[in-house]
C-alpha atoms as an extended CHARMM CRD file, in Angstrom:
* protein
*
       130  EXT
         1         1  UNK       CA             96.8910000000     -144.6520000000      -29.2590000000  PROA      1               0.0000000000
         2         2  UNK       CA             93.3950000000     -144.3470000000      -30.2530000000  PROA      2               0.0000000000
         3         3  UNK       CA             92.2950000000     -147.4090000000      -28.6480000000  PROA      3               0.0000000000
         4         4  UNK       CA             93.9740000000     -147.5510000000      -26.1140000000  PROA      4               0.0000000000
         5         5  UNK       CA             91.4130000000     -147.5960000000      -23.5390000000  PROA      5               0.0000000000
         6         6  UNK       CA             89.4960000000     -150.5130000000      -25.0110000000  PROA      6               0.0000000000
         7         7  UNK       CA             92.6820000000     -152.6870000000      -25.1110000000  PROA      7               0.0000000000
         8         8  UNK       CA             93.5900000000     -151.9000000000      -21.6280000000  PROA      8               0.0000000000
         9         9  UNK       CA             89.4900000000     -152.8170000000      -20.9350000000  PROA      9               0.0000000000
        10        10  UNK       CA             89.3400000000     -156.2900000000      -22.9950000000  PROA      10              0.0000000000
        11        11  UNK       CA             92.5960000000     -157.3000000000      -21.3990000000  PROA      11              0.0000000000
        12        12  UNK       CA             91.1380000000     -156.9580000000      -17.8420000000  PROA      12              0.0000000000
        13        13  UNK       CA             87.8880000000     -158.3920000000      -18.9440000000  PROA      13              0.0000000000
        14        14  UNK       CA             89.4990000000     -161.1130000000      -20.1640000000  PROA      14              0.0000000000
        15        15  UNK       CA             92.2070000000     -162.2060000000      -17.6990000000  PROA      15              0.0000000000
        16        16  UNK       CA             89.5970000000     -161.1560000000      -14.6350000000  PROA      16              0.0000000000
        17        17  UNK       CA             88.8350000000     -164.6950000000      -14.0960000000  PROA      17              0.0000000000
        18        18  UNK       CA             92.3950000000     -165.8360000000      -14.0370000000  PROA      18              0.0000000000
        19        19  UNK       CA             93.0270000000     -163.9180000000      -11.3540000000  PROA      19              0.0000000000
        20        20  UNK       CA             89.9370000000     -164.6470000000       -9.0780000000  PROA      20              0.0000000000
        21        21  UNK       CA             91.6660000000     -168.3140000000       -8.6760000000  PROA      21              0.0000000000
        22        22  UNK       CA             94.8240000000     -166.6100000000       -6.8980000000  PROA      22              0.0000000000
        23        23  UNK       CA             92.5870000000     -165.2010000000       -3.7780000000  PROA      23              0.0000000000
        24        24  UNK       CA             91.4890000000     -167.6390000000       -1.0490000000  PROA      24              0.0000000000
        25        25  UNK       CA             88.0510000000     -169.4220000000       -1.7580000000  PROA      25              0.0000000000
        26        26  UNK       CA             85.7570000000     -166.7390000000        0.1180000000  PROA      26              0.0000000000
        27        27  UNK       CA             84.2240000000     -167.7300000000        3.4730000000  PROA      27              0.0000000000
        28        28  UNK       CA             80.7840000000     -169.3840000000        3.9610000000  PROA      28              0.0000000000
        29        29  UNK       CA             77.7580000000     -167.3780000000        5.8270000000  PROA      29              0.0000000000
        30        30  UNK       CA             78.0550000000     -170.6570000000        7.8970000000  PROA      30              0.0000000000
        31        31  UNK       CA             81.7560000000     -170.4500000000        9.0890000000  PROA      31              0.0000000000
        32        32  UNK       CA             81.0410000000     -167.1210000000        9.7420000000  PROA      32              0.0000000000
        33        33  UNK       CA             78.0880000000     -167.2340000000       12.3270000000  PROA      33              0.0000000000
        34        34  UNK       CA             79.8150000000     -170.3340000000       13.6810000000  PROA      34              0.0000000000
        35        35  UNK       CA             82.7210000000     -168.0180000000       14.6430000000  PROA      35              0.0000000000
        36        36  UNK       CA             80.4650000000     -165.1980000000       15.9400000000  PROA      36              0.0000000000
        37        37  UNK       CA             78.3930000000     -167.7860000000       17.9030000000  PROA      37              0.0000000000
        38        38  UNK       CA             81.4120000000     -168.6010000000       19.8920000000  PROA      38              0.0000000000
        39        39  UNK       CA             81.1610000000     -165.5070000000       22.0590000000  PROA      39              0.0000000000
        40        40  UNK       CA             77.8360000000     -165.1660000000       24.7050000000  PROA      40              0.0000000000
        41        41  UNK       CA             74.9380000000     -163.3720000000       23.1380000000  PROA      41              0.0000000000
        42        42  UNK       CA             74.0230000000     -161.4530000000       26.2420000000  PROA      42              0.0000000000
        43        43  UNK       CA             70.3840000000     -161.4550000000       26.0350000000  PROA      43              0.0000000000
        44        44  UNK       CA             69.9080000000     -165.4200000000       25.4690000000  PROA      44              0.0000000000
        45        45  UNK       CA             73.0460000000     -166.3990000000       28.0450000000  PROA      45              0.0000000000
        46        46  UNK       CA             74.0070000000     -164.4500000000       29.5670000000  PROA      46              0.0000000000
        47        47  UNK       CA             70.9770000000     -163.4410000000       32.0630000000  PROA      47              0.0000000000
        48        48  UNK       CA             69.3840000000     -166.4100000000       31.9950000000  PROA      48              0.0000000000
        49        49  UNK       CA             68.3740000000     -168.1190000000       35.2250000000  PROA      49              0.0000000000
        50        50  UNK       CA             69.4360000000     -171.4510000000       34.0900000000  PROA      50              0.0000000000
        51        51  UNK       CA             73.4500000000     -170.6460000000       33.6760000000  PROA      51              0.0000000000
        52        52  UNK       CA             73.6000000000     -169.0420000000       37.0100000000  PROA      52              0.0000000000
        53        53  UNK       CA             72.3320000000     -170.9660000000       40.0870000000  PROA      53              0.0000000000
        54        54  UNK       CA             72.5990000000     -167.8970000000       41.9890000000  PROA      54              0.0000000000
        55        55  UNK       CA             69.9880000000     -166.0020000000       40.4120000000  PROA      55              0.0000000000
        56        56  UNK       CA             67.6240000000     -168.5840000000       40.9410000000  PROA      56              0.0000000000
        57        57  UNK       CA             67.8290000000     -168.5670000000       44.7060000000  PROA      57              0.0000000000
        58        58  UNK       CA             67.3960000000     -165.1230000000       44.6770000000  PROA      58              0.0000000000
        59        59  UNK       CA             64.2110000000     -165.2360000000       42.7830000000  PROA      59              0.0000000000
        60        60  UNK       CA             62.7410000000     -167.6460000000       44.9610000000  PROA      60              0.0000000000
        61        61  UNK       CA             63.9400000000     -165.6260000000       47.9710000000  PROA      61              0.0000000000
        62        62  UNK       CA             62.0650000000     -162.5740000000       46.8440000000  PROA      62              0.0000000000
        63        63  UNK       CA             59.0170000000     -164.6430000000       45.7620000000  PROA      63              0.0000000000
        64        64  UNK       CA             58.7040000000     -166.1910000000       49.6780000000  PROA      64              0.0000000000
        65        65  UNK       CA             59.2500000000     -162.7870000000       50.9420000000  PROA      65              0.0000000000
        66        66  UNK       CA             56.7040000000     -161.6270000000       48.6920000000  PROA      66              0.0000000000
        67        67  UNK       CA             54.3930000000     -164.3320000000       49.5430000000  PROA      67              0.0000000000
        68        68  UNK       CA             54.7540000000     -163.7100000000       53.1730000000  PROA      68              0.0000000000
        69        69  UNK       CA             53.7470000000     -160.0980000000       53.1890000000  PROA      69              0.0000000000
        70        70  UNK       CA             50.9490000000     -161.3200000000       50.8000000000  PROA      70              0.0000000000
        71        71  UNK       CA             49.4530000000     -163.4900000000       53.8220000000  PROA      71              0.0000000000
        72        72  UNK       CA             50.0730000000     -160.9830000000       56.1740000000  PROA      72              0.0000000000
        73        73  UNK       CA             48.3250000000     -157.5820000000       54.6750000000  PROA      73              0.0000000000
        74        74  UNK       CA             44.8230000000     -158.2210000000       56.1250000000  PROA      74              0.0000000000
        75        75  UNK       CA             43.2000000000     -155.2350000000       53.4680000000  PROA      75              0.0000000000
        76        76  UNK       CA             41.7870000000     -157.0850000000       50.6380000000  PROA      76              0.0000000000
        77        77  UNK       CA             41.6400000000     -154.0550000000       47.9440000000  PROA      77              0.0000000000
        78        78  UNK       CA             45.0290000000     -153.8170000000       48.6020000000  PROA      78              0.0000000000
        79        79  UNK       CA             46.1030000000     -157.2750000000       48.0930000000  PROA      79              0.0000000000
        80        80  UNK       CA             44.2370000000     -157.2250000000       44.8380000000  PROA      80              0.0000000000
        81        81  UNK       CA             45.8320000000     -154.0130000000       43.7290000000  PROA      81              0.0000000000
        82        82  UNK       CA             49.1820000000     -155.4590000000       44.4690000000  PROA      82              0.0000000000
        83        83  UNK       CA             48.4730000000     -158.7640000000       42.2800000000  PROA      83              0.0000000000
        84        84  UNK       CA             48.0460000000     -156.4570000000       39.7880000000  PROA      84              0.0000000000
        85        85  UNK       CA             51.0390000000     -154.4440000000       39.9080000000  PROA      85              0.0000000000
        86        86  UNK       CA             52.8240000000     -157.9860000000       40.7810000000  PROA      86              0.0000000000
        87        87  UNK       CA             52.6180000000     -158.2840000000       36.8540000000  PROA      87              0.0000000000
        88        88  UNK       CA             53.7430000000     -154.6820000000       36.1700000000  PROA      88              0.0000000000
        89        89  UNK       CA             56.5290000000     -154.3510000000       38.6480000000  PROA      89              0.0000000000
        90        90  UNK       CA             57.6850000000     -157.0790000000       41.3550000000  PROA      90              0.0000000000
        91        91  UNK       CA             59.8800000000     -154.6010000000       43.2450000000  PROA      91              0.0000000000
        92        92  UNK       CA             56.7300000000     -151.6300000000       43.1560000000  PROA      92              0.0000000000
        93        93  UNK       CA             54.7900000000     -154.3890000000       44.3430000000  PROA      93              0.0000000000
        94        94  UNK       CA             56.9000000000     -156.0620000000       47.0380000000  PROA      94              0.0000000000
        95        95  UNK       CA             57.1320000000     -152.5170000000       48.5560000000  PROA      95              0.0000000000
        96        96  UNK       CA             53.7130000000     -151.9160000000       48.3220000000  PROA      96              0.0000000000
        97        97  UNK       CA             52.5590000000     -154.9510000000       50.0810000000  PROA      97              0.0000000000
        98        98  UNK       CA             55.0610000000     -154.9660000000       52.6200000000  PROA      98              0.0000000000
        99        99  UNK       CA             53.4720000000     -151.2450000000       53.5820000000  PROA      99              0.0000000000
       100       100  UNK       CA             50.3910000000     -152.8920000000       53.4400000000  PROA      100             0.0000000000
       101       101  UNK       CA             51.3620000000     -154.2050000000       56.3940000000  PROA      101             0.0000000000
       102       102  UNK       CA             52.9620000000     -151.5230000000       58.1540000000  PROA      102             0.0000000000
       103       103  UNK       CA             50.0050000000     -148.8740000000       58.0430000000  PROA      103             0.0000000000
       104       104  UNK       CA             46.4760000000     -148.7690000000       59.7590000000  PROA      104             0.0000000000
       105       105  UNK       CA             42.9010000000     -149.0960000000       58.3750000000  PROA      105             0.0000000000
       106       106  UNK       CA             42.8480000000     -144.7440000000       58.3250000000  PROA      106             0.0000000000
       107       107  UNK       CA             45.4450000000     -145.1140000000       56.0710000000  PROA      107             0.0000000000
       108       108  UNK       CA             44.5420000000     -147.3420000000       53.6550000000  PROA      108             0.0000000000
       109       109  UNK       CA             42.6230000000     -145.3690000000       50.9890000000  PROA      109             0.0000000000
       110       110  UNK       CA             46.0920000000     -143.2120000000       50.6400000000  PROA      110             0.0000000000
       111       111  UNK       CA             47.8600000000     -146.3210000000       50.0060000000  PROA      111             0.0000000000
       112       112  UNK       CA             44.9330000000     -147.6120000000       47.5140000000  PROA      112             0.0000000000
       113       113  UNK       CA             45.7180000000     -144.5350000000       45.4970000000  PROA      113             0.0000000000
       114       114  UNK       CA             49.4810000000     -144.9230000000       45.3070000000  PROA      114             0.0000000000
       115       115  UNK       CA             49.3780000000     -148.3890000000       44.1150000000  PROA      115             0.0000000000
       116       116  UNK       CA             46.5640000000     -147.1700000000       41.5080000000  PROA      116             0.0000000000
       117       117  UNK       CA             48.5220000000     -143.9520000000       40.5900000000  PROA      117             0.0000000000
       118       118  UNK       CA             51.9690000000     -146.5300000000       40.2120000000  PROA      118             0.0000000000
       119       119  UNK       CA             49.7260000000     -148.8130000000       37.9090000000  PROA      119             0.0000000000
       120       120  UNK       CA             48.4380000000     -146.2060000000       35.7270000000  PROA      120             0.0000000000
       121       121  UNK       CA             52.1880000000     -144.8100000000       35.5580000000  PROA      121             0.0000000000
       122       122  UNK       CA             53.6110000000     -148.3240000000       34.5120000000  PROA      122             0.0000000000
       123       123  UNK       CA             50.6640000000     -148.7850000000       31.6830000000  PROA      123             0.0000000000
       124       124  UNK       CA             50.8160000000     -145.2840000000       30.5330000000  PROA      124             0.0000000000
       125       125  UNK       CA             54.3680000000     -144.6020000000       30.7490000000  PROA      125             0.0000000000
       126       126  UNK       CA             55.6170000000     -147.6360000000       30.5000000000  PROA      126             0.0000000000
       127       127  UNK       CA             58.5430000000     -146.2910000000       27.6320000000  PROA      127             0.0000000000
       128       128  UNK       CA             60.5040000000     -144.5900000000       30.7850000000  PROA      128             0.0000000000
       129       129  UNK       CA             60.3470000000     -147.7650000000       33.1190000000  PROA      129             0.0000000000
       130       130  UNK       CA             61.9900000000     -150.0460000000       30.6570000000  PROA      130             0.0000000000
């Protein structure tokens, strides 16, 4: 009874191996990212413009719109201002320019500091915008 404990230990030691033969062969990293590749990833399908037609017209909808209040706000500093936020924000700047053309030449230095103040806000802060 004294030994006990080492024959019950050699005996699994040695039949260990016999029994790793019963269990299916395990499965490859390969078979197993070709099943999980099956499903969408959503940030490399999912949204892009290429798999949905629609999303494409809509981008080059807003782009003409933007491009037409572009040719119509007749304040340059503006128009500069909103290239710049163009890179930041499309939407900020879409709205921006289309007030561009909505306002008079009294108002203009009030709408030079909004855009700068929104610029400022998207470099600074940009952790809460995205």
């Amino acid at each position: 009874m004294k030994y006990w404990g080492f024959f019950v230990f050699g005996f699994l030691f040695f039949i260990s191996p016999i029994f790793a033969q019963w269990f299916a062969n395990q499965s490859t990293f390969e078979s197993i990212r070709s099943k999980y590749q099956l499903a969408p990833n959503l940030e490399s399908e999912a949204y892009t413009n290429s798999n949905f037609p629609i999303l494409r017209e809509v981008e080059t909808k807003e782009n003409e719109e933007y491009d037409y209040y572009f040719q119509l706000c007749k304040f340059q500093e503006i128009r500069e201002l909103t290239e710049i936020l163009y890179y930041l924000s499309f939407y900020d700047a879409l709205l921006q320019i289309k007030r561009c053309t909505e306002i008079s030449k009294s108002e203009t230095s009030n709408l030079e500091k909004q855009i700068k103040k929104k610029i400022f806000d998207k470099n600074v802060f940009q952790k809460y915008y995205y």
